[in-house]
N, C-alpha and C positions, 0 to 999 in steps of 0.2 A: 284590639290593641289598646295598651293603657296608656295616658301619658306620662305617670312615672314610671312607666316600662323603657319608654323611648329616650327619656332624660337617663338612664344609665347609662346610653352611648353617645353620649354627649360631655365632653370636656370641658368645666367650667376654667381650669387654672392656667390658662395660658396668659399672655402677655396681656390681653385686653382685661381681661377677669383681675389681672393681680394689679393693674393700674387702678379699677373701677375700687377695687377693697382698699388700694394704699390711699385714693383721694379724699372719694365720698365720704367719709368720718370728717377729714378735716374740713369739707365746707359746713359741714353739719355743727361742727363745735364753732367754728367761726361767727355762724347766726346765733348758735348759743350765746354766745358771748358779746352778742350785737357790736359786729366787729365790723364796721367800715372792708370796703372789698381793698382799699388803698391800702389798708394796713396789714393785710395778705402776704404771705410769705411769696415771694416774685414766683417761686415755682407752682405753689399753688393758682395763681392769678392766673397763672399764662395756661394752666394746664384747664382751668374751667373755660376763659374765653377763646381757647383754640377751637379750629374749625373742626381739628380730630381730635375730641378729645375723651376723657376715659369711661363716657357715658356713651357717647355714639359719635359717629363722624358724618361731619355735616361740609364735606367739603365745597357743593355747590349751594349750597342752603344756609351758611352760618351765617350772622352780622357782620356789616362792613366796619371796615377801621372807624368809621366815624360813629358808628352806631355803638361798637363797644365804651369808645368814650365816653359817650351818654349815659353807658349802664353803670361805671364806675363814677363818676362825676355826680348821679342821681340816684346813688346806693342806700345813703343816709334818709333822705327826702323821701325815695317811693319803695323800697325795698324792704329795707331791712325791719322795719317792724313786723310785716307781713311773713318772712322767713321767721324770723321767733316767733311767730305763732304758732307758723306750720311744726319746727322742729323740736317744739315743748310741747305740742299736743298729742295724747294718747290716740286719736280717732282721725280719719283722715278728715281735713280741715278743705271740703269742696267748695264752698263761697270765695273764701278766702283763695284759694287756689285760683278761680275765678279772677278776682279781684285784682290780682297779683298778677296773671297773665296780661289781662289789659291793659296795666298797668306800664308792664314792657315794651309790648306793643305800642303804645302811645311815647312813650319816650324815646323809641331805634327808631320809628316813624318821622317825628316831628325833624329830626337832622336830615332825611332825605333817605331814599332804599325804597328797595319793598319790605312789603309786609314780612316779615322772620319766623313767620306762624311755629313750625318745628323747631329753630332755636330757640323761642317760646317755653315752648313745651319743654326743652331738653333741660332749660335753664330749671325750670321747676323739678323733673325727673330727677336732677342731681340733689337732692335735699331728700328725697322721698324715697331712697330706695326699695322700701318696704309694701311701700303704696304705688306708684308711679312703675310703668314698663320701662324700658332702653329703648322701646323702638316710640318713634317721634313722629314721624311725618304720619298724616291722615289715612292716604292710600297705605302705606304699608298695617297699618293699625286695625285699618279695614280689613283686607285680604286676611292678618295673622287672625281675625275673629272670625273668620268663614274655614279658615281652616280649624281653628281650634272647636267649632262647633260643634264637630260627628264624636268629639272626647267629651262631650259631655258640660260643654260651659253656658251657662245659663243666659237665654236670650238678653238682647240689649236693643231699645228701643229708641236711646236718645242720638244728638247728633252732634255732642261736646267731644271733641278729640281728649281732655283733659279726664273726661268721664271714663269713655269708651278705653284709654290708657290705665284707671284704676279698677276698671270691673276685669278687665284680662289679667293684670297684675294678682288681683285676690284671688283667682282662678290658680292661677300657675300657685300658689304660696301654696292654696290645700291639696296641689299633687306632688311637688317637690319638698321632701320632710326634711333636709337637710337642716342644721340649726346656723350655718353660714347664708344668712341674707343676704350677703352682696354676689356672692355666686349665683345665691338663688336670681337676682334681681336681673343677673344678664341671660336668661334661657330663655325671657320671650323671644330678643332676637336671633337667638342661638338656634331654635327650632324652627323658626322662621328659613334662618339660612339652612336648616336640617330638608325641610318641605321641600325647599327650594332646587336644593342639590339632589334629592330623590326625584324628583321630576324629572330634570334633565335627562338622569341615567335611564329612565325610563318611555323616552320620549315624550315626557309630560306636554313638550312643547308646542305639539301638533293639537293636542286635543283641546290645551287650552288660547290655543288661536282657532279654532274649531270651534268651542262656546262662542266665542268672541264673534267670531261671522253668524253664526249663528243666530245669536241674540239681534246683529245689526239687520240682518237681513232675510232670516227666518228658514230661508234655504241652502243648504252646501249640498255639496257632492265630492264624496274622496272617492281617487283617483289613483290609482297602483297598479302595478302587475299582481298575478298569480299568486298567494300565500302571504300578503306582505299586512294580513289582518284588518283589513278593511271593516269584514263584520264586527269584530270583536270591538276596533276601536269606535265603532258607532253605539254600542253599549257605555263605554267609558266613555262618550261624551255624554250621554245621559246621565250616567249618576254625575259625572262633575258637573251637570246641570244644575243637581240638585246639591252641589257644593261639600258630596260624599266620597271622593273616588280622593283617598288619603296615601300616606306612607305604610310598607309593610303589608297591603292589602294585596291579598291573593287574587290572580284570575278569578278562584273558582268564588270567591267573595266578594267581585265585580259583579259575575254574570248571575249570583242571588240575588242581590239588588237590581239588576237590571232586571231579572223576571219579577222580582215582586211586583216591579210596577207593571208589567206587559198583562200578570197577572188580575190586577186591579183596573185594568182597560186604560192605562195611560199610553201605553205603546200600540202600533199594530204594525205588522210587518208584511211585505207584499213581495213579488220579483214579476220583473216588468217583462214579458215575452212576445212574441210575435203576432200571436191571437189574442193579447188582451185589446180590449174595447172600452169605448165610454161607458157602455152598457153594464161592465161586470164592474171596473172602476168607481164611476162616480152613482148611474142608476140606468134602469133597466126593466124592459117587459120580461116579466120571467113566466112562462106556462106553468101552471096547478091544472092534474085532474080531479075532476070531482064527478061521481059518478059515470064517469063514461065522458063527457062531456069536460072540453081542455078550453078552459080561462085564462086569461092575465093578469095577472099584479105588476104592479109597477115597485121594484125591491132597491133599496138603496145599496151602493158597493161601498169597498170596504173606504174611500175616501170623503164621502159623504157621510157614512155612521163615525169619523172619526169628529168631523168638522161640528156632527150635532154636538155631539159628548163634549167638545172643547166650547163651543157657543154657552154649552145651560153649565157650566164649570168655569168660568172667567178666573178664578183664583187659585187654580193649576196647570201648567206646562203640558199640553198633548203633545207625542210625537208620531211622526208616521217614517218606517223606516223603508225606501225603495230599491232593493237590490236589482243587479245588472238593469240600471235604467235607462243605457244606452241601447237597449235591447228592443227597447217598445217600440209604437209610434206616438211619440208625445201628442202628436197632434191627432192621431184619432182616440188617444186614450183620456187627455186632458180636453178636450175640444176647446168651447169658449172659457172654459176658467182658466184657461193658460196665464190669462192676464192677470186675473183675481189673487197670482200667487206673491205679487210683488207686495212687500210692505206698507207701502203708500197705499195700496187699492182694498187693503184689508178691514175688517170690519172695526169701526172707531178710529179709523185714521182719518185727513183732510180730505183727501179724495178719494174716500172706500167708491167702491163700485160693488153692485151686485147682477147676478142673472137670474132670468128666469128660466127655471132646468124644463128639458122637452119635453120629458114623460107626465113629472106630476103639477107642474106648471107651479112649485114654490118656487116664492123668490129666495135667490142661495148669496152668502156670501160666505170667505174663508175668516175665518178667527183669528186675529190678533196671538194668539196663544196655542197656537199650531206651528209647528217645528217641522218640518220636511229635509230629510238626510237620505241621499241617494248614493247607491255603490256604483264604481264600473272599472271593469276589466283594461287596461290603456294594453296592452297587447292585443287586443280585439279588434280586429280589422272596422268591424260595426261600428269602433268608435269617431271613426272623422265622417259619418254621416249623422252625426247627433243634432236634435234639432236646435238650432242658432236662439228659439223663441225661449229654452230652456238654458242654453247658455248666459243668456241676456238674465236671466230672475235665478240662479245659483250660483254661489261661492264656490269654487272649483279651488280642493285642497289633495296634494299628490300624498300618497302613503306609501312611505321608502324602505327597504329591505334594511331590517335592521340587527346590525354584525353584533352590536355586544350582546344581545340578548341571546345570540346563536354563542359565544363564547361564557355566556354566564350559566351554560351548563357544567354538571360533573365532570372530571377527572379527561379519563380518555374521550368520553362521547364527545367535549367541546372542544377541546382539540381537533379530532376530526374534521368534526362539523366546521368547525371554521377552516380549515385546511380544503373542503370541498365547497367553502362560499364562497373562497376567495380566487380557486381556481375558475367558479363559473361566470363571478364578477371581471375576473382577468380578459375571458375570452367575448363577453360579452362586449367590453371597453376596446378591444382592439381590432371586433370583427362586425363593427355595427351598418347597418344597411336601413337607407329608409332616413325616414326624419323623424324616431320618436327616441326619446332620450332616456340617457341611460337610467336615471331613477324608474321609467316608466317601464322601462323591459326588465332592471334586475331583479329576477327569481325572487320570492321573496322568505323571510327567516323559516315562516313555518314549517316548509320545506325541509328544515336541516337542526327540526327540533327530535331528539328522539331519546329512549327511557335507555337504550342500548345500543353497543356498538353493531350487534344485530339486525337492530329496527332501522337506523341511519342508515345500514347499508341496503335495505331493503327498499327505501325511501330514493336511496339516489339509482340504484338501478331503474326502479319501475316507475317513479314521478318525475325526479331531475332530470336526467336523460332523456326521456322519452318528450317530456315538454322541450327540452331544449332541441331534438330533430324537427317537432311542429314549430317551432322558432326559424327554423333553417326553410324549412318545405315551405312557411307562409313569406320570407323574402324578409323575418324580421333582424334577421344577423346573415351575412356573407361568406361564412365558414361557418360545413360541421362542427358541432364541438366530437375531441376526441379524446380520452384521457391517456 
């Protein structure tokens, strides 16, 4: 996907867009004309120091009453030479832009407030349409550069808000060809809010509190019923790891990216079962014959070979993905490094801790840059004996059955389909047994995805159904369901 692909469905000419073209020219000729802000037409005046105004709205971030007086009262004095430079010069003017920022800052300052950093910024944006973004605050500036990344815009090293706002802005200019600058000049934020609103519809919101814990504490574990994509969304926190999991992007364009890397040995994936051991996990005598005659080696499992690879690699992200990990025994499968998984106990932190492993008697710690994301079943009776030492060191996040995406099929099939999720959600909400809640038992969308009205139905006789009697028969709901 291109970025001027994306900007076609995006409307510049709305109410915001045709304020930002009616004003912006005339602060621009006002500094031409090294015009005192006093001697502003009142509508102009009022429309630059509003908190909403036609650049961006800054309603808990603008300057106080007291602080705009400063900036009119010390218009002549600290301003306005600095704006005729910027809006008579052919090249963006970055010292001066500099210089000029300070400048305000020191002056909303010294009356009292905070610091106005993004009104700042805004104040200067409105002069520069052509050079300068709409979007103003750091954090947003930030994020709109990590998304704009995977399109192709060229790294940025510095840590000037002022900067980082004109390298995104030249970016956007050579993908939107329009010869209207001022429209052009509102689609960083406009894409921004584009990002933003495709997320949600997508349940963006799970995965990116997901990195979020993730990052904090190295380990999560999602938690759903049956079909509600647990695996898949453990994929899609990997690539938005890597600040790639975009608008428009297909499944099947998620889970290339997620193999390339699995393929590259950044990932490795396991499922936690009732005979696994520390042995086959972390390491292990394993027998070799050699002539006639049966040896041991002592062979590392597959958490150990991940922990090396992420130790002699410090400047890449490992992950280790654990499927049904309520399944195991954490504690004969983790043995003593149960502890080593906490953040704090990890290698280069205050109080790393290490062990010395049985078999080859290295001393082991876990890496700082190992990522641990575990699946489990919450309909699984096995889940309330889960071990408490594992509860203690993972971010426990539920993955909820989700109805639009079951509606954002085709014609008849999503009708249907939502027509049988809603009946299965109905009877589950009125027939519940037990203490586990309803996000945790509702069926989940996969369920009740299908290419035909053939295949859905095939889906609900021989999957829906039938889960839902072992729902009845394990004491998880109090009524058959019956159609």
């Amino acid at each position: 996907m291109k970025l001027n692909d994306v900007f076609q469905d995006i409307h510049a000419d709305d109410g915001w867009g045709m304020a930002y073209k009616q004003f912006t020219p005339r602060f621009i000729e006002y500094a031409k004309n090294k015009l005192p802000i006093s001697s502003w037409k009142g509508e102009d005046r009022d429309q630059f120091l509003a908190s909403d105004n036609c650049v961006s709205s800054l309603m808990q971030g603008n300057f106080t009453h007291e602080q705009r007086k400063a900036i009119v009262d010390n218009w002549e004095t600290y301003f306005l030479e600095d704006l005729y430079q910027i809006v008579t010069s052919d090249s963006f003017q970055l010292q001066t832009n500099k210089d000029l920022f300070d400048k305000i800052i020191s002056v909303t300052t010294k009356v009292g407030g905070k610091c106005m950093r993004a009104a700042a910024l805004r104040f200067l944006a409105a002069f520069q349409p052509t050079q300068l973004s709409t979007v103003v605050t750091g954090k947003n500036l930030w994020e709109l550069y990590h998304i704009l990344r995977p399109f192709g815009l060229p790294n940025y090293k510095g840590q000037s808000d002022i900067e980082l706002s004109h390298h995104l802005q030249i970016f956007i200019n050579s993908q939107y060809s329009s010869d209207d600058i001022y429209l052009r000049s509102t689609y960083a934020w406009r894409f921004y809010d584009f990002v933003e609103e495709w997320k949600a519809a997508n349940g963006m919101e799970l995965i990116e509190k997901s990195v979020k814990l993730l990052k904090e504490k190295r380990n999560i574990i999602l938690q759903g019923a049956p079909g509600t994509g647990k695996t898949y969304t453990t994929a899609s926190i990997i690539v938005e790891m890597k600040r790639e999991y975009m608008p428009d992007m297909s499944r099947q364009e998620i889970m290339e990216k997620y193999n390339n890397m699995a393929n590259n040995g950044f990932v490795e994936f396991t499922t936690f079962h009732q005979s696994l051991d520390y042995e086959d996990f972390v390491e292990g005598l394993k027998p070799i014959v050699k002539k006639g005659h049966v040896t041991y080696n002592v062979e590392p499992g597959i958490f150990k070979k991940i922990c090396i690879k992420a130790s002699n690699d410090p400047g890449n992200n490992y992950f280790l993905i654990i499927d049904e990990i309520n399944r195991g025994n954490v504690s004969k499968i983790f043995g003593e490094l149960i502890t080593l998984l906490e953040l704090d106990k990890r290698k280069g932190s205050v109080n790393a801790i290490s062990a010395i492993l049985p078999y080859s008697k290295e001393t082991f710690g876990i890496p700082d840059n190992l990522y641990i994301i575990g699946t489990m079943n919450t309909t699984d009776r096995s889940v309330g004996t889960i071990d408490y030492a594992l509860r203690r060191r993972f971010a426990f996040l539920t993955v909820k059955a989700n109805e639009s995406i079951v509606s954002r099929q085709n014609g008849d099939v999503g009708k249907k389909a939502v027509d049988y999720f809603r009946k299965v959600y109905e009877h589950l909400k009125k027939y519940p047994s037990g203490d586990i809640d309803l996000d945790d038992l509702m069926i989940g969308h996969s369920y009740f995805i299908a290419d035909s009205i053939p295949q859905l139905e095939l889906k609900w006789k021989y999957e829906v159904i039938p889960l839902l009697e072992e729902y009845y028969k394990d004491g998880l709901i109090s009524k058959p369901f019956k159609e």
